[in-house]
VMD Tcl script that builds the backbone (N, CA, C; Angstrom):
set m [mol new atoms 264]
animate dup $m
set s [atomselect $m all]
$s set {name element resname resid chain x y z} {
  {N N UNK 1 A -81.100 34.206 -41.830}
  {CA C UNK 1 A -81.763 34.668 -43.008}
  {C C UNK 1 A -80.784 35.394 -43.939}
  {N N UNK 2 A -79.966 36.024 -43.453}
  {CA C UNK 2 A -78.628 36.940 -43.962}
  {C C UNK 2 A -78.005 35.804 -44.955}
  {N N UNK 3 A -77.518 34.526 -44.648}
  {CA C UNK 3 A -77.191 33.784 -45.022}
  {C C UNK 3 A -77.694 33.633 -46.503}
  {N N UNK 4 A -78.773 33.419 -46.665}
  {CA C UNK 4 A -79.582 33.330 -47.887}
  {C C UNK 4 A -79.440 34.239 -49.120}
  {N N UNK 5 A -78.940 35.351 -48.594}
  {CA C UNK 5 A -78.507 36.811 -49.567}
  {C C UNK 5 A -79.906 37.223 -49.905}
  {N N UNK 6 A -81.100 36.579 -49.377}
  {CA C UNK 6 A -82.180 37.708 -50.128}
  {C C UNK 6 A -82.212 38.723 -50.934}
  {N N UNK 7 A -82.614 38.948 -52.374}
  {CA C UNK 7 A -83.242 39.846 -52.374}
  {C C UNK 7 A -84.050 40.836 -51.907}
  {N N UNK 8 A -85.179 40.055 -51.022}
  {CA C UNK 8 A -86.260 41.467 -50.474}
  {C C UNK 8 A -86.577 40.545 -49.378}
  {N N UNK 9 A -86.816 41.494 -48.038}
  {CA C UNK 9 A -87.492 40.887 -47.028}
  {C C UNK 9 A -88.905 41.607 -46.648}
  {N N UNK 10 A -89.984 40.775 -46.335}
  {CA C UNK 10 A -91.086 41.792 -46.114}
  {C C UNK 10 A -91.218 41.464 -44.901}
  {N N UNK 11 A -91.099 43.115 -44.063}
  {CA C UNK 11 A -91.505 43.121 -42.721}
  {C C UNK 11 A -92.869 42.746 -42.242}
  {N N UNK 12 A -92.982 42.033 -41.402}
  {CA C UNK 12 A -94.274 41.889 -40.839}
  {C C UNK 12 A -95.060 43.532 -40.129}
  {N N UNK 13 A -94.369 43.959 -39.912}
  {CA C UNK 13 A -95.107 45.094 -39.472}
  {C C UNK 13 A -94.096 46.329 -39.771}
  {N N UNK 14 A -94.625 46.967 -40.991}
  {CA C UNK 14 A -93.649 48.583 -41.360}
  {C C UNK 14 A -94.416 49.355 -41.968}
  {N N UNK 15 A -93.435 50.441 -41.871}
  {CA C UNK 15 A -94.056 51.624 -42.779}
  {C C UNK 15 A -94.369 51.500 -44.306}
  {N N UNK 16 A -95.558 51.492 -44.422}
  {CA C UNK 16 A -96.082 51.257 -45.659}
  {C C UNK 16 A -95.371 51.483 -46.871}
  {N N UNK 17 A -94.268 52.942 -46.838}
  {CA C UNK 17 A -93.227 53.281 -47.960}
  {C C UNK 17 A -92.026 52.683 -48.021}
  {N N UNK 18 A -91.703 52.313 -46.906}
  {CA C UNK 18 A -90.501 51.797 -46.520}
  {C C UNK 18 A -90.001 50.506 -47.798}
  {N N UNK 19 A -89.377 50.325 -48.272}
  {CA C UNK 19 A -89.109 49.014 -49.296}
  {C C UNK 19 A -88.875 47.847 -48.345}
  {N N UNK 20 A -89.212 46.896 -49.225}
  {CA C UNK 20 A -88.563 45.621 -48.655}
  {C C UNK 20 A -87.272 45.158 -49.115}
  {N N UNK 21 A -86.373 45.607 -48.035}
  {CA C UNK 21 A -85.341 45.794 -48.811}
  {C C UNK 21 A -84.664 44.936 -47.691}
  {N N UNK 22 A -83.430 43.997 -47.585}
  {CA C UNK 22 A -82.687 42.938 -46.330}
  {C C UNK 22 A -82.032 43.872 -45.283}
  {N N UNK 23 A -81.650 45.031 -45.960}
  {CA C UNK 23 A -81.433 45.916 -44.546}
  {C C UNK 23 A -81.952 46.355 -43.737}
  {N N UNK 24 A -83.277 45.715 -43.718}
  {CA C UNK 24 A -84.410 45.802 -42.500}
  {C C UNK 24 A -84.010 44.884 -41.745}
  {N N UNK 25 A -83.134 44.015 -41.899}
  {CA C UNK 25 A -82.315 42.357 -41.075}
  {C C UNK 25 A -81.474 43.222 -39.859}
  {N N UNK 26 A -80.327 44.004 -40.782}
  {CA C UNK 26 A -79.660 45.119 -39.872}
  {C C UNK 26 A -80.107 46.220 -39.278}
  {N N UNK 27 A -81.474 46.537 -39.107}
  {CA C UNK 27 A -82.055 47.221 -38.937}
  {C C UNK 27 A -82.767 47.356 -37.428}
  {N N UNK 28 A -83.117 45.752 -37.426}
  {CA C UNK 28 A -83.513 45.008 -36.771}
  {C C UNK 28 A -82.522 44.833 -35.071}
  {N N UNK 29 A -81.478 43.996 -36.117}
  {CA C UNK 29 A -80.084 43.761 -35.116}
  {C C UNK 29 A -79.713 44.883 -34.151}
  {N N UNK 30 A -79.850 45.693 -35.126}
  {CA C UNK 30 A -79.421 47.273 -34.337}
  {C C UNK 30 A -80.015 47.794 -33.012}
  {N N UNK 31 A -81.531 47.548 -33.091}
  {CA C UNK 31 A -82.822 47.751 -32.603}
  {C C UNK 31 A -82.601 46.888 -31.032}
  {N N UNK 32 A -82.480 45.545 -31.378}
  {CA C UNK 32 A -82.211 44.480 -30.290}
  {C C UNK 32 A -80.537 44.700 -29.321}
  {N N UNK 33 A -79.672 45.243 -30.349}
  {CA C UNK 33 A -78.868 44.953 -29.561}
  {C C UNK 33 A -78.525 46.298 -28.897}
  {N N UNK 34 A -78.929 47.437 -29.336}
  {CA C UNK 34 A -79.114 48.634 -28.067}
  {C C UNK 34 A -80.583 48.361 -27.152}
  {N N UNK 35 A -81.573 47.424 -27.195}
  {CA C UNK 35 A -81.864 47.301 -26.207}
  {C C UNK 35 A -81.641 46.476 -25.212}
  {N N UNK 36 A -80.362 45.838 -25.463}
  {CA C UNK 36 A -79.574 45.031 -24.941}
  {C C UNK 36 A -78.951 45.800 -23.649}
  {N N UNK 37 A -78.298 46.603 -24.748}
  {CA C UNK 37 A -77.106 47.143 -23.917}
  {C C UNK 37 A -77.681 47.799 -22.718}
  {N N UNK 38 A -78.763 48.860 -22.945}
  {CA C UNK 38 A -79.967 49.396 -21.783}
  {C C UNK 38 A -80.190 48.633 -21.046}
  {N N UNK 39 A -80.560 47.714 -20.987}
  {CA C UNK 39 A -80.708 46.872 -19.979}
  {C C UNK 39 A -79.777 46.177 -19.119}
  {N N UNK 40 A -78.995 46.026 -19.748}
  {CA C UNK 40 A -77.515 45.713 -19.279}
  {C C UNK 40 A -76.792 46.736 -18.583}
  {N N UNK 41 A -76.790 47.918 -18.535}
  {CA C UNK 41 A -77.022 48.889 -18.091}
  {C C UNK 41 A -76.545 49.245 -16.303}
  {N N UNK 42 A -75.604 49.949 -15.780}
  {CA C UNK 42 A -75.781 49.853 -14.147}
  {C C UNK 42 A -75.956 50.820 -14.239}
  {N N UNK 43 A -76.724 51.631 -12.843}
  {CA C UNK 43 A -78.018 50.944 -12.556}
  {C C UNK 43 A -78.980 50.519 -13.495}
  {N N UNK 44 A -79.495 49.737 -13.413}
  {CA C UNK 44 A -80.909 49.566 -14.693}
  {C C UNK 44 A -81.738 51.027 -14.986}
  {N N UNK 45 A -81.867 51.245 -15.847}
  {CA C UNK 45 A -82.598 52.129 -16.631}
  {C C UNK 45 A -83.725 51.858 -15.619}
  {N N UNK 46 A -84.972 52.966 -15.876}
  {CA C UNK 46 A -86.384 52.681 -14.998}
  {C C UNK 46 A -87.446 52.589 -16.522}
  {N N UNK 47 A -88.215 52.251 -16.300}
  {CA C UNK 47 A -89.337 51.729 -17.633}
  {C C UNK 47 A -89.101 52.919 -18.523}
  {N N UNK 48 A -89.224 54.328 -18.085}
  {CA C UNK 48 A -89.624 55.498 -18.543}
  {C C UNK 48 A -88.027 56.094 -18.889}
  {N N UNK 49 A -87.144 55.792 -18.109}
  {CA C UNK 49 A -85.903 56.232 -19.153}
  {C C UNK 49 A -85.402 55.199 -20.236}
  {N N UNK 50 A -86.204 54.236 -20.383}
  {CA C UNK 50 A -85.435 53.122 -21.461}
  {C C UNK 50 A -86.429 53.232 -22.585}
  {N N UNK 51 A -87.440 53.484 -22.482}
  {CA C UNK 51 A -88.119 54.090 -23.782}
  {C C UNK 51 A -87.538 55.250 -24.075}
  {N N UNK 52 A -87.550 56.296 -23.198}
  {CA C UNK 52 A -86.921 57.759 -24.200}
  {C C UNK 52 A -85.880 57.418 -24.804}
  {N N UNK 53 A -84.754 56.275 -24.046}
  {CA C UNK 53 A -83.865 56.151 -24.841}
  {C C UNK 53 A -83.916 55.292 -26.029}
  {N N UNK 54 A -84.821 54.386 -26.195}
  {CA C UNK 54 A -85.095 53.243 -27.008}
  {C C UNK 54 A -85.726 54.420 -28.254}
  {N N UNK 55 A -86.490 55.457 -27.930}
  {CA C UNK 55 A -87.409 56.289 -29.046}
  {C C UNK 55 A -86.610 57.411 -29.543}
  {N N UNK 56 A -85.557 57.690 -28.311}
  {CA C UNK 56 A -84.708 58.673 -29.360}
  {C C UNK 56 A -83.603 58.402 -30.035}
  {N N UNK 57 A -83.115 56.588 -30.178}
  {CA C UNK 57 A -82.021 56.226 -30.766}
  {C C UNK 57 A -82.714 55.461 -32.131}
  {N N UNK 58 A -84.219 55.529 -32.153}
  {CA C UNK 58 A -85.248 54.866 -33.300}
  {C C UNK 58 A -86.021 55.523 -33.414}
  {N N UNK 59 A -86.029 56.811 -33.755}
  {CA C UNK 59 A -87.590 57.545 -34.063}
  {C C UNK 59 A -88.386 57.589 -35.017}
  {N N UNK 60 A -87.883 56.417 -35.822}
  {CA C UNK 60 A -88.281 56.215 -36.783}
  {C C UNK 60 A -89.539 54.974 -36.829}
  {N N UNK 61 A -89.535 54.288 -35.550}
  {CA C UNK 61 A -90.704 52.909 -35.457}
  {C C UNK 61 A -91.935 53.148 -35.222}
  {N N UNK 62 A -92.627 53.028 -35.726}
  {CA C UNK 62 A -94.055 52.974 -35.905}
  {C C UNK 62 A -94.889 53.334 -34.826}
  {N N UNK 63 A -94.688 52.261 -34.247}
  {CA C UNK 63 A -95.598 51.787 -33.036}
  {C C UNK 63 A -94.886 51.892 -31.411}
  {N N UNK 64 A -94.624 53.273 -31.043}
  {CA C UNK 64 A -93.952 52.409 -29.883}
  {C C UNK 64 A -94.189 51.968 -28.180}
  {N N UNK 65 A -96.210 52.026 -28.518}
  {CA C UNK 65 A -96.883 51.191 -27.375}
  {C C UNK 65 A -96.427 49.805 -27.012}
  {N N UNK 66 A -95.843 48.834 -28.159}
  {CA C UNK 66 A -95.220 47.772 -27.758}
  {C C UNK 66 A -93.860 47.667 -26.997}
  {N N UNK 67 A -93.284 48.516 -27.466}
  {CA C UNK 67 A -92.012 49.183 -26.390}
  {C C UNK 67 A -92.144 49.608 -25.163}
  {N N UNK 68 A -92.902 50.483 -25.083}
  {CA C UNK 68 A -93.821 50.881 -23.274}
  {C C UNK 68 A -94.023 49.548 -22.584}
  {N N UNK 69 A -94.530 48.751 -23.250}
  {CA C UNK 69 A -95.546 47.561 -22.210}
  {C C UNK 69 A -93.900 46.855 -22.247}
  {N N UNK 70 A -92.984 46.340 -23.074}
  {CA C UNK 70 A -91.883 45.414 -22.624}
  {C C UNK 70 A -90.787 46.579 -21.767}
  {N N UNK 71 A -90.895 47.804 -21.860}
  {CA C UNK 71 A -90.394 48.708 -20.944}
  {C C UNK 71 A -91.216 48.281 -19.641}
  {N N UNK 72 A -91.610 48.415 -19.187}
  {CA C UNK 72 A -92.446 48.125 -17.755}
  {C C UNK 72 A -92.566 46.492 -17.391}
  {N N UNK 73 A -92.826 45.644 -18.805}
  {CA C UNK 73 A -92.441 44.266 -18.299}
  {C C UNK 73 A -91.062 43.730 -18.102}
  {N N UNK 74 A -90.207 44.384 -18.822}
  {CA C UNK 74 A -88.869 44.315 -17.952}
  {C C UNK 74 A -88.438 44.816 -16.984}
  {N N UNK 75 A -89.007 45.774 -16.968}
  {CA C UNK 75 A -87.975 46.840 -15.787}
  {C C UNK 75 A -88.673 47.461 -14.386}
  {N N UNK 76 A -90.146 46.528 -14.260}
  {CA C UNK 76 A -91.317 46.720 -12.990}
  {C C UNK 76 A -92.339 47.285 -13.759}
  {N N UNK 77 A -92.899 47.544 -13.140}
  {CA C UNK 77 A -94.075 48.583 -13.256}
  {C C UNK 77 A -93.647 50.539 -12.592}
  {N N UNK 78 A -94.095 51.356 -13.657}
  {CA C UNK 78 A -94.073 52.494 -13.643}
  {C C UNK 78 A -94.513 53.195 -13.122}
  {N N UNK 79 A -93.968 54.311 -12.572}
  {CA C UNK 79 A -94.744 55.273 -11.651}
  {C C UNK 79 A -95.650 55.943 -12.203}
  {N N UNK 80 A -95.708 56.158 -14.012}
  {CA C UNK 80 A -97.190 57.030 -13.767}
  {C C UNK 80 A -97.604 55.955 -14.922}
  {N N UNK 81 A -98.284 56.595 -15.719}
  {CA C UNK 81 A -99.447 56.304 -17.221}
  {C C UNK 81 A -98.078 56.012 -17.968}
  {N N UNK 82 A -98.330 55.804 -19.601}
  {CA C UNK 82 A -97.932 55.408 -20.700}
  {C C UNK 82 A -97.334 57.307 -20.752}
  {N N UNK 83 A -95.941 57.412 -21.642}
  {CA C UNK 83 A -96.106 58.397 -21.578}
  {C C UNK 83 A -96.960 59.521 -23.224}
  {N N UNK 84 A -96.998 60.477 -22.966}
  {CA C UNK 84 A -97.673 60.760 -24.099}
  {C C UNK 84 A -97.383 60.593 -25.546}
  {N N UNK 85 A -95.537 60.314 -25.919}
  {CA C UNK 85 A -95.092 59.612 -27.262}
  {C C UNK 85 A -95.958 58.520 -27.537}
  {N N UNK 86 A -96.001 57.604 -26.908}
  {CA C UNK 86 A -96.358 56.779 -27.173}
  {C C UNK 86 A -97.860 56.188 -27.959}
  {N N UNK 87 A -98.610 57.370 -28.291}
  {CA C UNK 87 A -99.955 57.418 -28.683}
  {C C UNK 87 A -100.070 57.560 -29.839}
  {N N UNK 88 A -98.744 57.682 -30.400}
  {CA C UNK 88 A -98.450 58.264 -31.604}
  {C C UNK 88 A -99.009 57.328 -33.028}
}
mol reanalyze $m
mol bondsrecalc $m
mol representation Tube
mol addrep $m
């Protein structure tokens, strides 16, 4: 998509103020490829330390119940509940 030079990209799911602006592309990249690296990770992160780390290197994302559930679908199932960030 970078390729294209866009002008404006509209996120499918953002903060309502946020512009649509293409550095949501790098924004993105950024997002994926530190949760890369977490996972990649020795020992593996556990569900509940790869969100704190996923939420305190992005505290800026919206939603991050979808992060919890691919935290636990990657990394097992969790020893307790969702934690309480996440309700946010």
């Amino acid at each position: 998509m970078e390729a294209l030079h866009p002008r404006a990209v509209v996120a499918g799911h953002k903060q309502r103020a946020r512009p649509d602006d293409p550095a949501c592309l790098e924004d993105t990249r950024r997002y994926v490829q530190d949760a890369i690296r977490l996972l990649d990770a020795t020992p593996k992160p556990t569900p509940q330390a790869f969100f704190d780390r996923m939420t305190a290197r992005h505290p800026d994302r919206i939603n991050p119940a979808p992060l919890w559930y691919s935290s636990v679908g990657l990394l097992g199932p969790a020893a307790h509940a969702a934690p309480a960030s996440s309700g946010s």
